[in-house]
N, C-alpha and C positions, 0 to 999 in steps of 0.2 A: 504494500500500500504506500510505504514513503516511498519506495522507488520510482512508483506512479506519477507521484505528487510531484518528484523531482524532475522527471522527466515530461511532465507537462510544464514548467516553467523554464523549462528551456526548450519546448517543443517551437521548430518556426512555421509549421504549417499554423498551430495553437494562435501564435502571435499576428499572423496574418487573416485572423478569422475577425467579420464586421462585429463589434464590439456595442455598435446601435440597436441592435435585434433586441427583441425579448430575452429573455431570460434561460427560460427553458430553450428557444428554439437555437442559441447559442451552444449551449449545453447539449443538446443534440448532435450539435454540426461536429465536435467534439468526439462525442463517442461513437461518430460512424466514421471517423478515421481509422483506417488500416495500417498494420505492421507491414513488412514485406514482404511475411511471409504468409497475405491474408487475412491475418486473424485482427481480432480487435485488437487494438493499441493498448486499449486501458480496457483492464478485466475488473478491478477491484470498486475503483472511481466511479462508476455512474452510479451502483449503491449507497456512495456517501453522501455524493452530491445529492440525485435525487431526495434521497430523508431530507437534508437538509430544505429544499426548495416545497416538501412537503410541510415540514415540520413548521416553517414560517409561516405558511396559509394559514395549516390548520390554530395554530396560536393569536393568531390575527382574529380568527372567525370565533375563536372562543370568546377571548375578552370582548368583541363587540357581543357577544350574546350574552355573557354574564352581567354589560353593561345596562344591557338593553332589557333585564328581566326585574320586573316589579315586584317580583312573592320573594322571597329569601328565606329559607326554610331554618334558619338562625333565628332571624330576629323574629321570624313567626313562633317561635317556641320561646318567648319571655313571655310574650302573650299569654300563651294558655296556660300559665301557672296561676 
């Protein structure tokens, strides 16, 4: 995996890729780069990255949802004592 890591920061296809794209579709262009000997470049990388590009939504869409919720099952229980 650091091997990966290393070899993507100094990959020059890596550096000549449009850096304006979205996100993921960058990230894409990435993991369909090939070795020379066909295979995928990076085996380990697209599972970190991806979590990560997940993990940002999904923490996003929670705080707005916990933000966005009027019942609180906390403060609802001082109540009913």
């Amino acid at each position: 995996m650091l091997d990966e890591w290393k070899l993507l920061q100094a990959d020059q296809e890596v550096s000549e890729l449009d850096t304006n794209q979205q996100i993921d579709h960058y990230w894409n262009a990435v993991f369909l780069l090939k070795s020379i000997d066909g295979s995928s470049r990076y085996q380990s990388l697209p599972l970190v990255i991806k979590s990560g590009l997940v993990l940002a939504q999904t923490n996003a869409e929670s705080k707005r949802s916990l933000s966005m919720q009027e019942w609180s099952p906390v403060r609802d229980q001082h109540y009913e004592k």
